[in-house]
KENU-404397 format. One record per atom (N, C-alpha, C): residue number from 1; x, y, z; atom name. Coordinates in nm, 2 decimals. Each point is the difference from the previous one (the first is absolute). Layout:
<pts>
(pt NUM (X Y Z) CA),
...
</pts>
This chain:
<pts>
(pt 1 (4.19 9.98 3.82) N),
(pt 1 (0.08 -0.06 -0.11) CA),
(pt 1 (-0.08 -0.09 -0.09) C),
(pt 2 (-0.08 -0.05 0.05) N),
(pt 2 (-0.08 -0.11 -0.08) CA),
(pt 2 (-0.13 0.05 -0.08) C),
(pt 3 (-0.03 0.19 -0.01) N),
(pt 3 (-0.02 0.08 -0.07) CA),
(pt 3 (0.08 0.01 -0.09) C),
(pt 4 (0.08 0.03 -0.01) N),
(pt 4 (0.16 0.05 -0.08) CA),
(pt 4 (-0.04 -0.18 -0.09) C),
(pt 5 (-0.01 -0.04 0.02) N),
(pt 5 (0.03 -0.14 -0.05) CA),
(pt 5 (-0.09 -0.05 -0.06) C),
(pt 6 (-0.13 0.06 0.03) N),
(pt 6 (-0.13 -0.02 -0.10) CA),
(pt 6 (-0.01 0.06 -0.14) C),
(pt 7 (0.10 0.17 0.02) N),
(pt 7 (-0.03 0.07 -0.10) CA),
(pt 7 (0.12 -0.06 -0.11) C),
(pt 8 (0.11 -0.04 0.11) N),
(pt 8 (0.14 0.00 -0.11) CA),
(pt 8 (-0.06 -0.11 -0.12) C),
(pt 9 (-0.08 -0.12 0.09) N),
(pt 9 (0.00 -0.12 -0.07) CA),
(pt 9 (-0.10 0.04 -0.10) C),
(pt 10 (-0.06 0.09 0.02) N),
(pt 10 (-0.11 0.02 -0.12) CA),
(pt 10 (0.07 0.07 -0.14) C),
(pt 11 (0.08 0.12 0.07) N),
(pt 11 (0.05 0.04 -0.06) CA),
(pt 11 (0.09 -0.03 -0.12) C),
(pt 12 (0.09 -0.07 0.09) N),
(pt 12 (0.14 -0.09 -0.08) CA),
(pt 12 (-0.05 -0.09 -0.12) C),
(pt 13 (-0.14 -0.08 0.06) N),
(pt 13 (-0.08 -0.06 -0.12) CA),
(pt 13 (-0.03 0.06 -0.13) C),
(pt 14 (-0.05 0.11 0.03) N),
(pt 14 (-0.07 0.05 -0.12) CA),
(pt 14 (0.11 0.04 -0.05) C),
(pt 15 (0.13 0.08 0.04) N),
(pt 15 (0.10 0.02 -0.08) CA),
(pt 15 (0.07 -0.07 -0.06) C),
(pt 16 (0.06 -0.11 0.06) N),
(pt 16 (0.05 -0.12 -0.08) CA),
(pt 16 (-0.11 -0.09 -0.07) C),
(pt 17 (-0.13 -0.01 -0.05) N),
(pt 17 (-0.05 -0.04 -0.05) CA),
(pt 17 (-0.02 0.06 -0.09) C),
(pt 18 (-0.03 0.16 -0.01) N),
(pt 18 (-0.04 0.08 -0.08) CA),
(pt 18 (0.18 0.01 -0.10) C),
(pt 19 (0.08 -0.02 0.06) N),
(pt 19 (0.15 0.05 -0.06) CA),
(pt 19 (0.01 -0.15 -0.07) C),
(pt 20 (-0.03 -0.10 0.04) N),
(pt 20 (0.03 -0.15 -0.04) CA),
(pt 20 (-0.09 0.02 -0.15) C),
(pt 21 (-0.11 0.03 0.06) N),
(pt 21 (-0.10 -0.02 -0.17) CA),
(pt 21 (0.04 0.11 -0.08) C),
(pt 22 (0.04 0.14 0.05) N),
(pt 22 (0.04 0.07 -0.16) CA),
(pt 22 (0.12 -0.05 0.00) C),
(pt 23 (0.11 -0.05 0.04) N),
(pt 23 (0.09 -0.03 -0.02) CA),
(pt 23 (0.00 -0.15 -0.12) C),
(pt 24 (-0.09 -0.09 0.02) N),
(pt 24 (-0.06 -0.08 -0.03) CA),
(pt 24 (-0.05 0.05 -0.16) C),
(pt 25 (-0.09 0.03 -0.06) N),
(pt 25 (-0.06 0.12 -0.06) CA),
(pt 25 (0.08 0.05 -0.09) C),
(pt 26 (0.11 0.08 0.03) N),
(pt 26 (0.08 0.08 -0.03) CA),
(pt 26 (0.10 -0.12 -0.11) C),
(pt 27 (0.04 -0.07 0.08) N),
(pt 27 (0.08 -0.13 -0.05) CA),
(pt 27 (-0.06 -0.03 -0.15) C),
(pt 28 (-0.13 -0.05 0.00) N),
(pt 28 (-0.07 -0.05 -0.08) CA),
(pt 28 (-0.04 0.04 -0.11) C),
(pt 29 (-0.04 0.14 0.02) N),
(pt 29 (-0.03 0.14 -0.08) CA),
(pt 29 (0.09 0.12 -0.04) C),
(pt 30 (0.08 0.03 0.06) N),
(pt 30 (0.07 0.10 0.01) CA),
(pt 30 (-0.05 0.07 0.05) C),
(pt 31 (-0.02 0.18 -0.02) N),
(pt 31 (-0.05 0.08 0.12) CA),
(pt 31 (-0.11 0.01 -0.07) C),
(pt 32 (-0.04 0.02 0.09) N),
(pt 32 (-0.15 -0.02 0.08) CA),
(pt 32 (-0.08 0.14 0.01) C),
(pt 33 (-0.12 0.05 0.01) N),
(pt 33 (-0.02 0.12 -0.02) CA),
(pt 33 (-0.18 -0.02 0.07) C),
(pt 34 (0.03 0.07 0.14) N),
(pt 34 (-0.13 0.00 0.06) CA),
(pt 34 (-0.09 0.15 -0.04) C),
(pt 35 (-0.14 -0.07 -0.03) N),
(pt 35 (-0.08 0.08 -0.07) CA),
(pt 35 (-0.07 0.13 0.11) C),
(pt 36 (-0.05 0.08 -0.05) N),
(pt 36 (-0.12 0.08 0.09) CA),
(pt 36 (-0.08 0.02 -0.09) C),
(pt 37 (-0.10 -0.06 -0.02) N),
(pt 37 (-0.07 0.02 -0.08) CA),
(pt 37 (-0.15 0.02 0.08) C),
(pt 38 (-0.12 0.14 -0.07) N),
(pt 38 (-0.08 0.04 0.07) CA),
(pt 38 (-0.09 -0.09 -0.07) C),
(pt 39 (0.00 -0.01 -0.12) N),
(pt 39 (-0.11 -0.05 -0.13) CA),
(pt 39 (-0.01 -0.13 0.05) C),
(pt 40 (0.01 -0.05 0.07) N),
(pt 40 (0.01 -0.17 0.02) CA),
(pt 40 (-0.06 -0.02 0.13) C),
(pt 41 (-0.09 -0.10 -0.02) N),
(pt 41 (-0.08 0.01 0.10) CA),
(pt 41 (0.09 0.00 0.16) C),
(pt 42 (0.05 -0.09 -0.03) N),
(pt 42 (0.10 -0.04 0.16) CA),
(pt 42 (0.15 0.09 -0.03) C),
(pt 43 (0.07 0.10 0.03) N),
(pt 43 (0.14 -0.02 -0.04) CA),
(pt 43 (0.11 -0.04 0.07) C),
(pt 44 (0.09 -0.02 -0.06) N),
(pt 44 (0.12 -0.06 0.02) CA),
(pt 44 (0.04 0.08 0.14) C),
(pt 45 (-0.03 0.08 0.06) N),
(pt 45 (0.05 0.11 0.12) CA),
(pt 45 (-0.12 0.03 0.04) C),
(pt 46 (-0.02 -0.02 0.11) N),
(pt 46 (-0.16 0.05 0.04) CA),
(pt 46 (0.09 0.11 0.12) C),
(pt 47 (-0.12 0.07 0.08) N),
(pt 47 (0.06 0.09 0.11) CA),
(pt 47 (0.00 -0.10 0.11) C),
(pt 48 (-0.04 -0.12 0.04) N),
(pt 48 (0.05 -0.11 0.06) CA),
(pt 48 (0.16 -0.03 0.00) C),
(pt 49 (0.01 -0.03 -0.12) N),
(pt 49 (0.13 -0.02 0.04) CA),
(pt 49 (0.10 0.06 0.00) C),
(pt 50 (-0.02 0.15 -0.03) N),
(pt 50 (0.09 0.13 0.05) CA),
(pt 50 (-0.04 0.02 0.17) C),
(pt 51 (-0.10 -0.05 0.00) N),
(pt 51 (-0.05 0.05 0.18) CA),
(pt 51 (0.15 -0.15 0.07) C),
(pt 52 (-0.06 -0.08 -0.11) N),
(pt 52 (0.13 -0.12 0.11) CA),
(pt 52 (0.11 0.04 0.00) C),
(pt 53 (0.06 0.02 -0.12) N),
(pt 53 (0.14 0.03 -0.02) CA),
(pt 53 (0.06 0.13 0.10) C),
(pt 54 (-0.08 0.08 0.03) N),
(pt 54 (0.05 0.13 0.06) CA),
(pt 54 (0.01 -0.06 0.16) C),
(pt 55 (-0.13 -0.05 0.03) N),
(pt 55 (0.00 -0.04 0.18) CA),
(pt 55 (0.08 -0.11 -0.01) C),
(pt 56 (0.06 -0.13 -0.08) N),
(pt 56 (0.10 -0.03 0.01) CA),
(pt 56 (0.12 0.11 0.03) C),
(pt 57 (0.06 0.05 -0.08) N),
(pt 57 (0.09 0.08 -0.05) CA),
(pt 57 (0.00 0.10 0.14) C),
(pt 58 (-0.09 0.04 0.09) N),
(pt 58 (-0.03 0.12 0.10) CA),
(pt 58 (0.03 -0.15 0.10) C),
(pt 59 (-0.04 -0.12 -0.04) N),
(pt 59 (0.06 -0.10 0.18) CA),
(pt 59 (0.09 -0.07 -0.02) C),
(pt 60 (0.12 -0.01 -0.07) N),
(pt 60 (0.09 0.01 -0.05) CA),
(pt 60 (0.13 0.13 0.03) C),
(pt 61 (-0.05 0.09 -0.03) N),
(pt 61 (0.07 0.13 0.04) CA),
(pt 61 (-0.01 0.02 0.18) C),
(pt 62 (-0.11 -0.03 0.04) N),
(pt 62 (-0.06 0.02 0.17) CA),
(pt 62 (0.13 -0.06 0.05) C),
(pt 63 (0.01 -0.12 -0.03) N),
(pt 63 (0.05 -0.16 0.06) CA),
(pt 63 (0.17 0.08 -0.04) C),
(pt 64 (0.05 0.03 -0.09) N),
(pt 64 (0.12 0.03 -0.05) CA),
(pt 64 (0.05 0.11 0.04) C),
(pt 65 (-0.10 0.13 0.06) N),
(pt 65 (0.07 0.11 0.12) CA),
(pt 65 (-0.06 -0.05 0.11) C),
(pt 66 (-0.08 -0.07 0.06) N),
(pt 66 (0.02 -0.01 0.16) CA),
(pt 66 (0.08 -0.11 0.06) C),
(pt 67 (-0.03 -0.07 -0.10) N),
(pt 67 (0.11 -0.12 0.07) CA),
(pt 67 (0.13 0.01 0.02) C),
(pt 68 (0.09 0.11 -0.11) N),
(pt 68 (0.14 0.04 0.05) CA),
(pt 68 (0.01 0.08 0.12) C),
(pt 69 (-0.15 0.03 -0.04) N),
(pt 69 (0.01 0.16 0.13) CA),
(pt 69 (-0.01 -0.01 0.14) C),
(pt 70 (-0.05 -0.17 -0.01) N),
(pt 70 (-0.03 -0.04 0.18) CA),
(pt 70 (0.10 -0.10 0.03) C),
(pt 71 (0.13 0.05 -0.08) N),
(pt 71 (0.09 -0.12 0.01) CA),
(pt 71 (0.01 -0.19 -0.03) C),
(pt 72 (-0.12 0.05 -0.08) N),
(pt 72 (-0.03 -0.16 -0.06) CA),
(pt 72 (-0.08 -0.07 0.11) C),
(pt 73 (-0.10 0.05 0.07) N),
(pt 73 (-0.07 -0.05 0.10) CA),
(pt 73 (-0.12 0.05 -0.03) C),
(pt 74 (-0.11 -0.11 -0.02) N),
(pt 74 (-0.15 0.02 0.00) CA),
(pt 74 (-0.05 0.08 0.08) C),
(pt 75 (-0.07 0.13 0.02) N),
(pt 75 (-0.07 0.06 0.12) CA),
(pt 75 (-0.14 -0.04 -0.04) C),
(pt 76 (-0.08 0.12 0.10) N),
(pt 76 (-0.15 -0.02 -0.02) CA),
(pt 76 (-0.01 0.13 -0.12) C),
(pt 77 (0.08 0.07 -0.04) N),
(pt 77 (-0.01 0.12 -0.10) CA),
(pt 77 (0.04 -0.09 -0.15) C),
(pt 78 (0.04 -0.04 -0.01) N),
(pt 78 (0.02 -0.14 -0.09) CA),
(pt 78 (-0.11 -0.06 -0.05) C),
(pt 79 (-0.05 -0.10 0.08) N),
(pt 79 (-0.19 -0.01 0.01) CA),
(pt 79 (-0.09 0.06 -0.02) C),
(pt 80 (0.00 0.12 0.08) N),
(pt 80 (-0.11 0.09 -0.02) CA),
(pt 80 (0.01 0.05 -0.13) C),
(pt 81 (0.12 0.05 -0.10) N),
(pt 81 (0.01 0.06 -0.12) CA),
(pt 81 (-0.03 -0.10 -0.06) C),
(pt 82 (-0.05 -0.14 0.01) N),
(pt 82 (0.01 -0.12 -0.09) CA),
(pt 82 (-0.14 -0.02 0.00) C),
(pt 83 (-0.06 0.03 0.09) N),
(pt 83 (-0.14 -0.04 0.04) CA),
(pt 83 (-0.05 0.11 -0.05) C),
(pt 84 (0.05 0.13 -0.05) N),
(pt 84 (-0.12 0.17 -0.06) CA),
(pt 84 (0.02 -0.04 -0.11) C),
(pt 85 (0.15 -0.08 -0.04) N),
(pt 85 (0.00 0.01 -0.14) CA),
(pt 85 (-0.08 -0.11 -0.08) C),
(pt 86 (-0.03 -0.12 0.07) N),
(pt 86 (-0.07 -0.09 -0.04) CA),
(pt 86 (-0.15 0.05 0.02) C),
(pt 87 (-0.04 0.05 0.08) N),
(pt 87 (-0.16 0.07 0.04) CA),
(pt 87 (0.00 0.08 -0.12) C),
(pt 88 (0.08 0.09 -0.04) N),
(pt 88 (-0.04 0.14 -0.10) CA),
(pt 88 (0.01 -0.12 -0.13) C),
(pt 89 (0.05 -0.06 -0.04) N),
(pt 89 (0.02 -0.08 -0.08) CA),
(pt 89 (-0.14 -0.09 -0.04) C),
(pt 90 (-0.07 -0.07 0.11) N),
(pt 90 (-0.09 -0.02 0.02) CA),
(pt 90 (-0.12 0.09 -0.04) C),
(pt 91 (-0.02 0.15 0.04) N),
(pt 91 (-0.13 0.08 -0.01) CA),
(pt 91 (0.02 0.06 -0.17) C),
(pt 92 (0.15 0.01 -0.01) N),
(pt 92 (0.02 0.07 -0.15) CA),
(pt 92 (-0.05 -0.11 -0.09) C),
(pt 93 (0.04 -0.14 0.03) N),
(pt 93 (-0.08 -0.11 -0.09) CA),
(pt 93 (-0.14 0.01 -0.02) C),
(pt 94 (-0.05 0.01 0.14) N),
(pt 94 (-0.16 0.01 -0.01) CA),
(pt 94 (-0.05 0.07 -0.03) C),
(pt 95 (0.03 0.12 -0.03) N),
(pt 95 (-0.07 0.16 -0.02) CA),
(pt 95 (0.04 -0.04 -0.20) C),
(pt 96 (0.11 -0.03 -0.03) N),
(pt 96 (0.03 -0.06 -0.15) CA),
(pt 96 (-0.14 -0.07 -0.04) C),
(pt 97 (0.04 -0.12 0.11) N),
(pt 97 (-0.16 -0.11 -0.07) CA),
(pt 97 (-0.12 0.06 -0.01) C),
(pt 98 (0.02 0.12 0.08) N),
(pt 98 (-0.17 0.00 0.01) CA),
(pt 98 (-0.01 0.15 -0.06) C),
(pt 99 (0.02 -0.02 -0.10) N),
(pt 99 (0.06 0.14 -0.12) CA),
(pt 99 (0.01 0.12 0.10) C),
(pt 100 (0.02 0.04 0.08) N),
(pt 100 (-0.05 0.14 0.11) CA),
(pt 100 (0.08 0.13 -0.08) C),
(pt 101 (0.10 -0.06 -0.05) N),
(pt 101 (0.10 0.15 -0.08) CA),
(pt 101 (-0.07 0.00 -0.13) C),
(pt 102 (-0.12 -0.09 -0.05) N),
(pt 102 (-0.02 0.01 -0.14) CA),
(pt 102 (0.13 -0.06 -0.13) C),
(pt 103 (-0.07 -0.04 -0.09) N),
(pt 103 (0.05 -0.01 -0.08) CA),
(pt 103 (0.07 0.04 -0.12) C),
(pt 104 (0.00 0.10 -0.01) N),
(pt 104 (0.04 0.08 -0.10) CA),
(pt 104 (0.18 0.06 0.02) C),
(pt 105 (0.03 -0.08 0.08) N),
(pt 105 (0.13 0.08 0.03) CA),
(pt 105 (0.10 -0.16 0.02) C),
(pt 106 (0.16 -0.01 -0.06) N),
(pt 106 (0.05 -0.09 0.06) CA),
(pt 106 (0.14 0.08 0.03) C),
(pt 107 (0.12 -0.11 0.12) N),
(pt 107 (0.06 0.05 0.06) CA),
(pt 107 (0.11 0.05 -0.13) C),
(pt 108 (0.02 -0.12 -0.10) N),
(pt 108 (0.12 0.04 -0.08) CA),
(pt 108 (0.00 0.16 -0.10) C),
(pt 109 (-0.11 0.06 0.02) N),
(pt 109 (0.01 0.11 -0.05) CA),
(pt 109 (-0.01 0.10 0.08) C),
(pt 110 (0.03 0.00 0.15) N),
(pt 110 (0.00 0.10 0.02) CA),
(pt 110 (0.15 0.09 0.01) C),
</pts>
């Protein structure tokens, strides 16, 4: 459970932070319009943060069918899907950093 509780709190953060500031944003500007731009040195969407959004979005979904499925009771199949998905999450970062798929390719076009 206190797995479950590391991810949620990470989780919940970045969502309500990330929802508070465009919401925030949005207020101030009206709509708002996130770039993908290749020509720029840094862009506004890197494959970083398509890699976070998805393995969020995939331990999110894990958490949302096993936990009805085990009658709302933590097992060790609970953990273990929490622990591959934070490990693959982990090597897909590092294989990103350390260009290994090359650069010539990003996720939003495929």
């Amino acid at each position: 459970m206190a797995l479950s509780a590391c991810y949620s709190g990470c989780i919940s953060n970045v969502l309500i932070g990330l929802g508070i500031a465009f919401a925030v944003d949005v207020a101030k500007h009206g709509t708002i319009f996130l770039t993908v731009s290749t020509e720029s040195p840094e862009p506004a969407l890197t494959n970083m943060s398509f890699v976070g959004f998805f393995f969020i979005l995939f331990g999110l979904l894990w958490i949302l069918i096993t936990v009805p499925a085990f009658q709302f009771r933590y097992t060790k199949i609970n953990s273990i899907g929490l622990i591959v998905i934070y490990v693959a999450f982990i090597v897909v970062s590092a294989l990103l950093l350390f260009d290994v798929f090359g650069t010539d390719w990003v996720l939003w076009e495929l």
